[in-house]
PDB file of N, CA, C, O and CB in Angstrom:
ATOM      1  N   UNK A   1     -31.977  16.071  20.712  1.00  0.00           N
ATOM      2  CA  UNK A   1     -31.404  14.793  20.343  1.00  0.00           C
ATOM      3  C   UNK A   1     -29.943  14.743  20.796  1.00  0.00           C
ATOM      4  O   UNK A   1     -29.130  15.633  20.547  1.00  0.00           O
ATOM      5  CB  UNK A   1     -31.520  14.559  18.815  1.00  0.00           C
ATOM      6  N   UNK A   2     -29.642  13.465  21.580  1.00  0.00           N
ATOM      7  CA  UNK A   2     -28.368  13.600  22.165  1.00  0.00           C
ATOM      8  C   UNK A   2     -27.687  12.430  21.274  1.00  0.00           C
ATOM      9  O   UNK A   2     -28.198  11.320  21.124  1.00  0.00           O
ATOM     10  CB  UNK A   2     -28.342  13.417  23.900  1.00  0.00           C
ATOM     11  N   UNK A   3     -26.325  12.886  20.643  1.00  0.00           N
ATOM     12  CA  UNK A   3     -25.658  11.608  19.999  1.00  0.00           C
ATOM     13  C   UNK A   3     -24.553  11.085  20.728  1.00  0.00           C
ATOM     14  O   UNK A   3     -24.115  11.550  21.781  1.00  0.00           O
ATOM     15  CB  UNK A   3     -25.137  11.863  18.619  1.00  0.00           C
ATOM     16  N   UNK A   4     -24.198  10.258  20.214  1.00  0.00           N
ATOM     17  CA  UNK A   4     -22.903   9.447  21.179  1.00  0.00           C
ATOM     18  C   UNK A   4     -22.308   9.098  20.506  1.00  0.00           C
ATOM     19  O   UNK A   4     -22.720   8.607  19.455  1.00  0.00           O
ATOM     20  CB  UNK A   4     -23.003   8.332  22.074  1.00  0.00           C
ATOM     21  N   UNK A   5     -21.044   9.205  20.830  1.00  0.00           N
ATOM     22  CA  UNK A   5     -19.426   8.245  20.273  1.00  0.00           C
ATOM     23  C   UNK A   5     -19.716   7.035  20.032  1.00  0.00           C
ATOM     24  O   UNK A   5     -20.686   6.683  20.703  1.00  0.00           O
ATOM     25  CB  UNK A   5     -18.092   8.032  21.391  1.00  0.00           C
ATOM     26  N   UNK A   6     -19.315   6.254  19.385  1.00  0.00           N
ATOM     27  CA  UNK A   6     -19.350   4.684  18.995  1.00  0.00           C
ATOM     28  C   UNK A   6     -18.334   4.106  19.941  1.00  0.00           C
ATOM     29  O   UNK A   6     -17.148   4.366  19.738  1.00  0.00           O
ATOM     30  CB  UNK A   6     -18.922   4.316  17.321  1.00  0.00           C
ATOM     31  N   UNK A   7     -18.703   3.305  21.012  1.00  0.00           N
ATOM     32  CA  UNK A   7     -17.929   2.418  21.635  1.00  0.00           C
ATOM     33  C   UNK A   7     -17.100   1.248  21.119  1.00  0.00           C
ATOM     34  O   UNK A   7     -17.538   0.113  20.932  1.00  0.00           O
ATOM     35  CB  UNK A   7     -18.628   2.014  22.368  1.00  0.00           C
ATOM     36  N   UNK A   8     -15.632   1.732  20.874  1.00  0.00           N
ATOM     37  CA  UNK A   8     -14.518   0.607  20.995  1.00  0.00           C
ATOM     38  C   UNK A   8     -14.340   1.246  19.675  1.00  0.00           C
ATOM     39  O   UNK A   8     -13.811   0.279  19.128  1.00  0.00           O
ATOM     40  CB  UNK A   8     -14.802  -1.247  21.246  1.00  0.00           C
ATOM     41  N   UNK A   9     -14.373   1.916  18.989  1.00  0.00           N
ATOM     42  CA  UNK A   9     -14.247   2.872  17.389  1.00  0.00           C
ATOM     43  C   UNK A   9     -12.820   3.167  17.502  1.00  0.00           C
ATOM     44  O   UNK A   9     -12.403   3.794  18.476  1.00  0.00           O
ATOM     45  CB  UNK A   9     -15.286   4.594  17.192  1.00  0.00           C
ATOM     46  N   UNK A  10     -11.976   2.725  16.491  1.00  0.00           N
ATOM     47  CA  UNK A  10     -10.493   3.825  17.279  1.00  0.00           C
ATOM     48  C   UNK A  10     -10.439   4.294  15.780  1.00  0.00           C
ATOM     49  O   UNK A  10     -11.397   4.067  15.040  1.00  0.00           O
ATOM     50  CB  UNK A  10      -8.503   2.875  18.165  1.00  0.00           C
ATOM     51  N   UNK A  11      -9.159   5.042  15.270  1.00  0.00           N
ATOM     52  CA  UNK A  11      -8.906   5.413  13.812  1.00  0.00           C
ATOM     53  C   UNK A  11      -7.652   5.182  14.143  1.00  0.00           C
ATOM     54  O   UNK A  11      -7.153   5.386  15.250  1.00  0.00           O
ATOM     55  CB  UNK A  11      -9.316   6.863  13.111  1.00  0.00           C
ATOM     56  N   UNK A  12      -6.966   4.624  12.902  1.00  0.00           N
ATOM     57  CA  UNK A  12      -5.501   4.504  13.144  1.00  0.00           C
ATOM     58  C   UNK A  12      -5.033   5.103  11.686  1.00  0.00           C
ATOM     59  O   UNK A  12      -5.757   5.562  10.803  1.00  0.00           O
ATOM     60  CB  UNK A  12      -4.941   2.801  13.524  1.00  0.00           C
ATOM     61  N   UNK A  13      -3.749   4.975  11.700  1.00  0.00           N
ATOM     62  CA  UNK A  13      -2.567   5.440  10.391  1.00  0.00           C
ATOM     63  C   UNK A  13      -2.944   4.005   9.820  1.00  0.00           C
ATOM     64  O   UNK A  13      -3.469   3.047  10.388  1.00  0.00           O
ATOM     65  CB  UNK A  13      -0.442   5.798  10.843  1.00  0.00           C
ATOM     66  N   UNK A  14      -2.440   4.190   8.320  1.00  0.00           N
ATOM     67  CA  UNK A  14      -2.370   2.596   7.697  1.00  0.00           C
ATOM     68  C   UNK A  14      -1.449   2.742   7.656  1.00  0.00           C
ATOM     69  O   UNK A  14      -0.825   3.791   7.817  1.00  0.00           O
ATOM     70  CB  UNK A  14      -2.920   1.944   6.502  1.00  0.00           C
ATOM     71  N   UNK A  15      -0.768   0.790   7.219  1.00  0.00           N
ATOM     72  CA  UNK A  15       0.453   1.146   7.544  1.00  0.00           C
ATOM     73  C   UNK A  15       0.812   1.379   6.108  1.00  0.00           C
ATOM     74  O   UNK A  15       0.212   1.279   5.038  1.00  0.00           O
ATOM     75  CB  UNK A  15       1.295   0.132   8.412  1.00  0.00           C
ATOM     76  N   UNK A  16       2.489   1.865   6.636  1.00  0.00           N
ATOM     77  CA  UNK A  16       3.258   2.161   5.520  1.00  0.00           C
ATOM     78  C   UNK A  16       3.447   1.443   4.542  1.00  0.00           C
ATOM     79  O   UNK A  16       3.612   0.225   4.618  1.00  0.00           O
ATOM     80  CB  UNK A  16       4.227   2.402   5.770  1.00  0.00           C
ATOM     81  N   UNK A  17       3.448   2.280   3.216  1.00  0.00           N
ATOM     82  CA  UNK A  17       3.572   1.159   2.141  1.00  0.00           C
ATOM     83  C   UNK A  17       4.899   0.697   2.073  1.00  0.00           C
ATOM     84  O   UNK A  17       5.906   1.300   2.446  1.00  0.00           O
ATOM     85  CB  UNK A  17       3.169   1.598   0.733  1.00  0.00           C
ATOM     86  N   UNK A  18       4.808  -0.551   1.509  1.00  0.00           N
ATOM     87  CA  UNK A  18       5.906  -1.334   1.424  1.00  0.00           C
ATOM     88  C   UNK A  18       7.037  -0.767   0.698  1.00  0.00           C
ATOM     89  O   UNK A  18       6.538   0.212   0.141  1.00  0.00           O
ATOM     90  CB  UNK A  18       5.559  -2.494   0.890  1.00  0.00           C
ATOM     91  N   UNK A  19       7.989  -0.803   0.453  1.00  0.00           N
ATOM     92  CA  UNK A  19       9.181  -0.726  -0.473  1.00  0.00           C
ATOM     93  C   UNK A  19       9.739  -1.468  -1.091  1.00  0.00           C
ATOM     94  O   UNK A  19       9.389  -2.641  -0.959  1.00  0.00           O
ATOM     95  CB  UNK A  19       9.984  -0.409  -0.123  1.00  0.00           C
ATOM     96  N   UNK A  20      11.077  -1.098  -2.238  1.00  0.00           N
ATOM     97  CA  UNK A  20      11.984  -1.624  -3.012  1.00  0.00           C
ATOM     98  C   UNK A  20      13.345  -2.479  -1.679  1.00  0.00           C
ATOM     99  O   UNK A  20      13.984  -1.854  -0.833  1.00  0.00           O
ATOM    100  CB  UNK A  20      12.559  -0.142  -4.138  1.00  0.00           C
ATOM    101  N   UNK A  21      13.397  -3.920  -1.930  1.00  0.00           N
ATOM    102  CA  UNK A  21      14.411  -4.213  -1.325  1.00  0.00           C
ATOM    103  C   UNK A  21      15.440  -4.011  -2.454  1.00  0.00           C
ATOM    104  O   UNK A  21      15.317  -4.394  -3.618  1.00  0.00           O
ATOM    105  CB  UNK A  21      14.308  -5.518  -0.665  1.00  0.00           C
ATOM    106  N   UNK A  22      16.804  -3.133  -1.739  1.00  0.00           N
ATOM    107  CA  UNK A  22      17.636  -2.875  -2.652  1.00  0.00           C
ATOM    108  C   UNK A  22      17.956  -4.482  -3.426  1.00  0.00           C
ATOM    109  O   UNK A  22      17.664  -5.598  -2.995  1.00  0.00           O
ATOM    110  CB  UNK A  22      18.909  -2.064  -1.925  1.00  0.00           C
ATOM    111  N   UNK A  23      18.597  -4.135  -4.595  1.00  0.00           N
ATOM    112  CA  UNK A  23      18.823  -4.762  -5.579  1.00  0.00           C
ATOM    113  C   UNK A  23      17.945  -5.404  -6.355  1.00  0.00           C
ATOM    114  O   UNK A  23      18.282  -5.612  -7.520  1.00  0.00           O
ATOM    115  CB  UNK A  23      19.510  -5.377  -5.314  1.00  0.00           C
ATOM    116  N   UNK A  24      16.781  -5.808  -5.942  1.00  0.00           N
ATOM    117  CA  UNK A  24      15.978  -6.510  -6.842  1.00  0.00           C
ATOM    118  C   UNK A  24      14.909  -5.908  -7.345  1.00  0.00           C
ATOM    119  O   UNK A  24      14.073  -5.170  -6.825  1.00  0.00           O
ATOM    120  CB  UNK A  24      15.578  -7.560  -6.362  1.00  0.00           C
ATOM    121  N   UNK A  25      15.112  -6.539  -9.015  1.00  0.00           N
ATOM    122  CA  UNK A  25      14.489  -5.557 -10.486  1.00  0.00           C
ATOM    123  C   UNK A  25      13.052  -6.525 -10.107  1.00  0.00           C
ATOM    124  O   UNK A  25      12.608  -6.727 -11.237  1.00  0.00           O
ATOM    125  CB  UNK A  25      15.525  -5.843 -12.700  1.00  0.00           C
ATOM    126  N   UNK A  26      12.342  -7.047  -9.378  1.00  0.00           N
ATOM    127  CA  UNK A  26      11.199  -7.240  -9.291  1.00  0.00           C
ATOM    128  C   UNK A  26      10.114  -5.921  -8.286  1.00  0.00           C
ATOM    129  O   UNK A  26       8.966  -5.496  -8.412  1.00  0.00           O
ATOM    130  CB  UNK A  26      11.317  -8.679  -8.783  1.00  0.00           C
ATOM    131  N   UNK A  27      11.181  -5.674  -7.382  1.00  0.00           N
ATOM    132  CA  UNK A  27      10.647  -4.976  -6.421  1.00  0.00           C
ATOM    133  C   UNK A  27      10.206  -3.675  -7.102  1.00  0.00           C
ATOM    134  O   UNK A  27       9.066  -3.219  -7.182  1.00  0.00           O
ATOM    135  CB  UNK A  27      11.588  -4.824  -5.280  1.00  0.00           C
ATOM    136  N   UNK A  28      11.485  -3.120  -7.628  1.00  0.00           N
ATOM    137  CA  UNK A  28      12.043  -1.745  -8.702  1.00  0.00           C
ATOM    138  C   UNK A  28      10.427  -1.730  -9.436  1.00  0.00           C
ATOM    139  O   UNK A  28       9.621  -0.828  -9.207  1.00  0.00           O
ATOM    140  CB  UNK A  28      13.813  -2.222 -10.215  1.00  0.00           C
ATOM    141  N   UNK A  29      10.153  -2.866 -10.318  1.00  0.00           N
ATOM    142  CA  UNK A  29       9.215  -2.872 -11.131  1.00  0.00           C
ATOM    143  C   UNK A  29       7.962  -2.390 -10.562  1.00  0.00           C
ATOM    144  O   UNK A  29       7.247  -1.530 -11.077  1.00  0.00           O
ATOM    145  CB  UNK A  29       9.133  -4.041 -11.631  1.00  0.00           C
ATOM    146  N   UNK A  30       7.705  -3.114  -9.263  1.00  0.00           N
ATOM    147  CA  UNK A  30       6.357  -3.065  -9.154  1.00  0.00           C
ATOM    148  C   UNK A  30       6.133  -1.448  -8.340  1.00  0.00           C
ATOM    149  O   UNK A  30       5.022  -0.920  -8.387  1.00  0.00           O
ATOM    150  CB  UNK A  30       5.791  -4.537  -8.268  1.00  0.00           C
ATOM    151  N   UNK A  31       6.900  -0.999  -7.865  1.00  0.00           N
ATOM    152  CA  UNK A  31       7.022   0.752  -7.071  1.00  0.00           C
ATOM    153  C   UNK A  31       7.396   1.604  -8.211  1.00  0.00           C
ATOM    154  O   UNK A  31       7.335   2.798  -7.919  1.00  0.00           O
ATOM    155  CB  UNK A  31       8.446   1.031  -5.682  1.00  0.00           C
ATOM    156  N   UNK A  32       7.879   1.288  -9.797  1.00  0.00           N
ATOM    157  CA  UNK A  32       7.676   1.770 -10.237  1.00  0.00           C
ATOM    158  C   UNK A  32       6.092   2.072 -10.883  1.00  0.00           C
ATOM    159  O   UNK A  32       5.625   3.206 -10.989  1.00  0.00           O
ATOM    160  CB  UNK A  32       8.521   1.550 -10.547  1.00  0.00           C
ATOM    161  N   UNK A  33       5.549   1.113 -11.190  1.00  0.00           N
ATOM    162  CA  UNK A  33       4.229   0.902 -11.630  1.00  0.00           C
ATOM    163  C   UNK A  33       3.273   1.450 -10.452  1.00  0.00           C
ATOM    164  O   UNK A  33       2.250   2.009 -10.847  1.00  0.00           O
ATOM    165  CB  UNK A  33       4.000  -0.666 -11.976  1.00  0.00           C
ATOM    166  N   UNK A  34       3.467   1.367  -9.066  1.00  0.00           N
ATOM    167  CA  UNK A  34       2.737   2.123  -8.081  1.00  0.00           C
ATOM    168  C   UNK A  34       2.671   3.682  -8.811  1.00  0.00           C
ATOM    169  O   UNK A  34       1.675   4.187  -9.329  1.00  0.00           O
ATOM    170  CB  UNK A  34       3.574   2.058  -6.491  1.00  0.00           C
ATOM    171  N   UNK A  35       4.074   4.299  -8.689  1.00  0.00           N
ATOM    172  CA  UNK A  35       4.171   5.288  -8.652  1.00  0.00           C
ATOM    173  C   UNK A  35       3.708   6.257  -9.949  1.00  0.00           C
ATOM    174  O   UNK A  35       3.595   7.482  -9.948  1.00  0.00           O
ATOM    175  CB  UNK A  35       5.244   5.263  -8.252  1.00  0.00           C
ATOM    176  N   UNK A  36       3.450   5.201 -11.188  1.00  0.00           N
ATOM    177  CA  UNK A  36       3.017   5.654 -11.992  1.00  0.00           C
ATOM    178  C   UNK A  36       1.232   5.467 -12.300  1.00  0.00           C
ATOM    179  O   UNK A  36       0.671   6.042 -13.232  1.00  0.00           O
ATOM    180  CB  UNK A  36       3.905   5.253 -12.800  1.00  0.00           C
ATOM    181  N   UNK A  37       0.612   4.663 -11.435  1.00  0.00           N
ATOM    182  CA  UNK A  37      -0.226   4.629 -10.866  1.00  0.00           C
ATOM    183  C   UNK A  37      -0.731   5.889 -10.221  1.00  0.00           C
ATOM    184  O   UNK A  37      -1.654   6.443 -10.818  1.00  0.00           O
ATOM    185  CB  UNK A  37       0.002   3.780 -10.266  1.00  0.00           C
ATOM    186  N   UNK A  38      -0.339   6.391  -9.219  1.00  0.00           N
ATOM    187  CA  UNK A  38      -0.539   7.439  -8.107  1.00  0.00           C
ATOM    188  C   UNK A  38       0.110   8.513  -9.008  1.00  0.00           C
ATOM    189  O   UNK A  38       0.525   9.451  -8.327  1.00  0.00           O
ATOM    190  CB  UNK A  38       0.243   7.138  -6.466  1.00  0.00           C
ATOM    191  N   UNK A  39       0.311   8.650 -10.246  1.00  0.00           N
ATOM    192  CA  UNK A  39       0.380   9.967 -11.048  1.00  0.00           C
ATOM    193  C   UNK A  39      -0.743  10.244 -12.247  1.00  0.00           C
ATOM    194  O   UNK A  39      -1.243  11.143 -12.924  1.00  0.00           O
ATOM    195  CB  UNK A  39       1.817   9.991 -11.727  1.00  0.00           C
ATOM    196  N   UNK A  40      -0.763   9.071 -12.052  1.00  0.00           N
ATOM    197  CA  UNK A  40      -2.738   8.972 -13.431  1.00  0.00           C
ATOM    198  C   UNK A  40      -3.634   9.401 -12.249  1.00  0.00           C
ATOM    199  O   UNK A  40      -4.711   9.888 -12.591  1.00  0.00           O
ATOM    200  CB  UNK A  40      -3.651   6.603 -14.307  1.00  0.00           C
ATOM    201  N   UNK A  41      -3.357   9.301 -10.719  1.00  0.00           N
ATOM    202  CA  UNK A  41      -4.602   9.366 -10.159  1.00  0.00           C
ATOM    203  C   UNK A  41      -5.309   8.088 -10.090  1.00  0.00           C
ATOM    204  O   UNK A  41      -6.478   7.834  -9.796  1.00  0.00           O
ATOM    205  CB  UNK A  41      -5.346  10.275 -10.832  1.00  0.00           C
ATOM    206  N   UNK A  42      -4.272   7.301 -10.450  1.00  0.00           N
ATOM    207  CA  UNK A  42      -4.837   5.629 -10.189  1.00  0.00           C
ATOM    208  C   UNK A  42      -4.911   5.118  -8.648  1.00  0.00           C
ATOM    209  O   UNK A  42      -3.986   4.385  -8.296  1.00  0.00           O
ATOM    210  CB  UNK A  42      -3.694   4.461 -10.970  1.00  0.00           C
ATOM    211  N   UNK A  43      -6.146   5.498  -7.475  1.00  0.00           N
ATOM    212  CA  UNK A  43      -5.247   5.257  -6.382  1.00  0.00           C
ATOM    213  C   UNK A  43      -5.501   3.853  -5.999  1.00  0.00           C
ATOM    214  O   UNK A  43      -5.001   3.403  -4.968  1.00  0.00           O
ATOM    215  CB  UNK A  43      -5.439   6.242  -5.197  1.00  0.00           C
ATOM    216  N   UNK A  44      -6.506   2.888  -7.033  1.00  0.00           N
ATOM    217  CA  UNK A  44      -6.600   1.738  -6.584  1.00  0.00           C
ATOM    218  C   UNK A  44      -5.871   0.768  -7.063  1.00  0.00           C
ATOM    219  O   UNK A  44      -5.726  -0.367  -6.611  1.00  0.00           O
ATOM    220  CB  UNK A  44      -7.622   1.443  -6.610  1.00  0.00           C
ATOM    221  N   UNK A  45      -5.154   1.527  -8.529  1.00  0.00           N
ATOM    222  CA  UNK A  45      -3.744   1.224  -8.579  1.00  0.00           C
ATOM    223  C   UNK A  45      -2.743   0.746  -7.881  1.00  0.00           C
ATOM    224  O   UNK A  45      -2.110  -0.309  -7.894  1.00  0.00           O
ATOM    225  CB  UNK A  45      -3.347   1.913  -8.768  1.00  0.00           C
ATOM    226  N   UNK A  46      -2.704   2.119  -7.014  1.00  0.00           N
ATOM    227  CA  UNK A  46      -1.845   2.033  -6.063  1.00  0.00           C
ATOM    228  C   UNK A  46      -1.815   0.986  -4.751  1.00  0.00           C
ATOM    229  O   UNK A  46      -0.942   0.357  -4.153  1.00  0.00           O
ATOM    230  CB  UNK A  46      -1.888   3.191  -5.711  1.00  0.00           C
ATOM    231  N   UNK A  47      -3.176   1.147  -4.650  1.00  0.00           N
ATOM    232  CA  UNK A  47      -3.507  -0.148  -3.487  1.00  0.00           C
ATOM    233  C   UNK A  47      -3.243  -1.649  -3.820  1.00  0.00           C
ATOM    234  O   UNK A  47      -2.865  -2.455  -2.969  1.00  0.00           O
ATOM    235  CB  UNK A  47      -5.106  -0.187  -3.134  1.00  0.00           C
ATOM    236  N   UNK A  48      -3.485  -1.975  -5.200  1.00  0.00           N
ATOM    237  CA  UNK A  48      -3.515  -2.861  -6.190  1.00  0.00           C
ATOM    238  C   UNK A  48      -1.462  -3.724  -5.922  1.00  0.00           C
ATOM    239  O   UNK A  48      -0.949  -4.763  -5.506  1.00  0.00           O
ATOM    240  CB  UNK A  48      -4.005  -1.716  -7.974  1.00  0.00           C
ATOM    241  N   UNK A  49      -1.033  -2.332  -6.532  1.00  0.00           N
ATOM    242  CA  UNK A  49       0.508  -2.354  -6.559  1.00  0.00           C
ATOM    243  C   UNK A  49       1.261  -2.558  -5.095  1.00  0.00           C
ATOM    244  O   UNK A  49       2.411  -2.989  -5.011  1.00  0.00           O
ATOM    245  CB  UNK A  49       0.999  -0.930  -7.194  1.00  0.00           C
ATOM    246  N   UNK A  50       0.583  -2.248  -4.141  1.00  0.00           N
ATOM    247  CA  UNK A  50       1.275  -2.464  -2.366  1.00  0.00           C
ATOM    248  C   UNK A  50       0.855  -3.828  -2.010  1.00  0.00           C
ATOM    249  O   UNK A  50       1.483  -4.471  -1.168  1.00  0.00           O
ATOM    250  CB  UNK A  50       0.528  -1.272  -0.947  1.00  0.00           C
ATOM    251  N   UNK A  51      -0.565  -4.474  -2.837  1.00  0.00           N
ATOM    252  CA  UNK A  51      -0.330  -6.208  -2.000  1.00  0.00           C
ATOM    253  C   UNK A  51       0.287  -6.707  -2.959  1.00  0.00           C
ATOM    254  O   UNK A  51       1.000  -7.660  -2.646  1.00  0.00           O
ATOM    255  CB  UNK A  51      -1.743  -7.355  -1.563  1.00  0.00           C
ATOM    256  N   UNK A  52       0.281  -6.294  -4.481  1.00  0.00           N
ATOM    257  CA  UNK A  52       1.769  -7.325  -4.983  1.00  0.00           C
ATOM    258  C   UNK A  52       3.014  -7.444  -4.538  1.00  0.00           C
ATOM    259  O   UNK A  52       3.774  -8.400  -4.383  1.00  0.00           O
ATOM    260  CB  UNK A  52       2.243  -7.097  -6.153  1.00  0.00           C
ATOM    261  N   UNK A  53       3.105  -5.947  -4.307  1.00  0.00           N
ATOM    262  CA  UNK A  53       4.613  -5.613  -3.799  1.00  0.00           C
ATOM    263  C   UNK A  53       4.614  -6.587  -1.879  1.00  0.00           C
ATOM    264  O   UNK A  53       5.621  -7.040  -1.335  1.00  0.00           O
ATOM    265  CB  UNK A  53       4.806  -3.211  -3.692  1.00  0.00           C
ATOM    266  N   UNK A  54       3.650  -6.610  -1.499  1.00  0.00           N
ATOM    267  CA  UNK A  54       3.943  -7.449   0.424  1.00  0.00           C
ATOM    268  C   UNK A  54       3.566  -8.533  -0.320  1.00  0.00           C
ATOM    269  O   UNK A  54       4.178  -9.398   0.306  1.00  0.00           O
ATOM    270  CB  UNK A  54       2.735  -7.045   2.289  1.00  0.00           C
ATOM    271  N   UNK A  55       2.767  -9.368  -1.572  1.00  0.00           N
ATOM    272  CA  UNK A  55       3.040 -10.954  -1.865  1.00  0.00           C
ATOM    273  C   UNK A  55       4.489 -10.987  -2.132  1.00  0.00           C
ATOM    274  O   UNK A  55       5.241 -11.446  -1.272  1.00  0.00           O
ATOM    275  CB  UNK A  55       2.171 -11.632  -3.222  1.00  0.00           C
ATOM    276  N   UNK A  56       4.964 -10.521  -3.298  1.00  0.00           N
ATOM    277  CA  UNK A  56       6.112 -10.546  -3.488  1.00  0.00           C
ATOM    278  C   UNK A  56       7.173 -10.650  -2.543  1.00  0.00           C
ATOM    279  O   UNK A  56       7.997 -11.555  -2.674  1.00  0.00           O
ATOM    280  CB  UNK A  56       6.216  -9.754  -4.052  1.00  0.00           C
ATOM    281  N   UNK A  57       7.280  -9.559  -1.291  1.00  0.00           N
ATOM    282  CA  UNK A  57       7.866  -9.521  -0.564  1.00  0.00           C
ATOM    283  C   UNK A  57       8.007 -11.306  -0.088  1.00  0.00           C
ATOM    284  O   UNK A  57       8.971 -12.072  -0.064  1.00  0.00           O
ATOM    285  CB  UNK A  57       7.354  -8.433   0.205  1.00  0.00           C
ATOM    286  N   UNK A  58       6.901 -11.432   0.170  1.00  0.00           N
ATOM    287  CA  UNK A  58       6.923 -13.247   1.284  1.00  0.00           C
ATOM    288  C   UNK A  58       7.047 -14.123   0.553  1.00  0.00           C
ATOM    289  O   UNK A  58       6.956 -15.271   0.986  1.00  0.00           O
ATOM    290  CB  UNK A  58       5.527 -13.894   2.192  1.00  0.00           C
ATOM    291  N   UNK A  59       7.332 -13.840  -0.997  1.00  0.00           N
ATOM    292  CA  UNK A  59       7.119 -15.019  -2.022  1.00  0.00           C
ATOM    293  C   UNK A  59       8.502 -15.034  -1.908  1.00  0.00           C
ATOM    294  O   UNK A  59       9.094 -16.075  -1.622  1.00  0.00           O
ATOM    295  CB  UNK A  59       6.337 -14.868  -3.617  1.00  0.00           C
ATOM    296  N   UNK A  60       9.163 -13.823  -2.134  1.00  0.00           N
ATOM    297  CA  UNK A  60      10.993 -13.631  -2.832  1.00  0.00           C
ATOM    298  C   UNK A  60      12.023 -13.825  -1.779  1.00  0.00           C
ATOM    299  O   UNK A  60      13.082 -14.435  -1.635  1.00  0.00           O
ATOM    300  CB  UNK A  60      11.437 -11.876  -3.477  1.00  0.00           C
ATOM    301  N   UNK A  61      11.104 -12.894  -0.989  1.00  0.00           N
ATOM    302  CA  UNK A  61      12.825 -12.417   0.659  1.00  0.00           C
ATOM    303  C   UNK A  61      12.159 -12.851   1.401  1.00  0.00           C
ATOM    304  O   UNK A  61      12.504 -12.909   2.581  1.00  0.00           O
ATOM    305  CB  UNK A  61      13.541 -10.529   1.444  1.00  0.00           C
TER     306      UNK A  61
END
């Protein structure tokens, strides 16, 4: 039995999670709550906490 590669398949990095724009206690909040997330072992938490944090981002700055 001969197998084959999947044509046009790539794997990439995801991207980086978002961050705290300095000064603002909205941003602070929600990377804090990630991070306490990703210490319960919450990692959908965490996934949960990175599209509030990029809504936020386009809602605020």
């Amino acid at each position: 039995m001969v197998t084959q590669k999947p044509q046009g398949y790539h794997l990439s990095e995801p991207p980086a999670e978002p961050s705290a724009k300095p000064g603002c206690s909205s941003c602070l909040s929600i990377v804090v709550a990630r991070e306490n997330a990703r210490s319960r072992g919450d990692y959908s938490g965490v996934s949960d906490r990175n599209v509030e944090l990029r809504r936020h981002h386009g809602d605020a700055h």
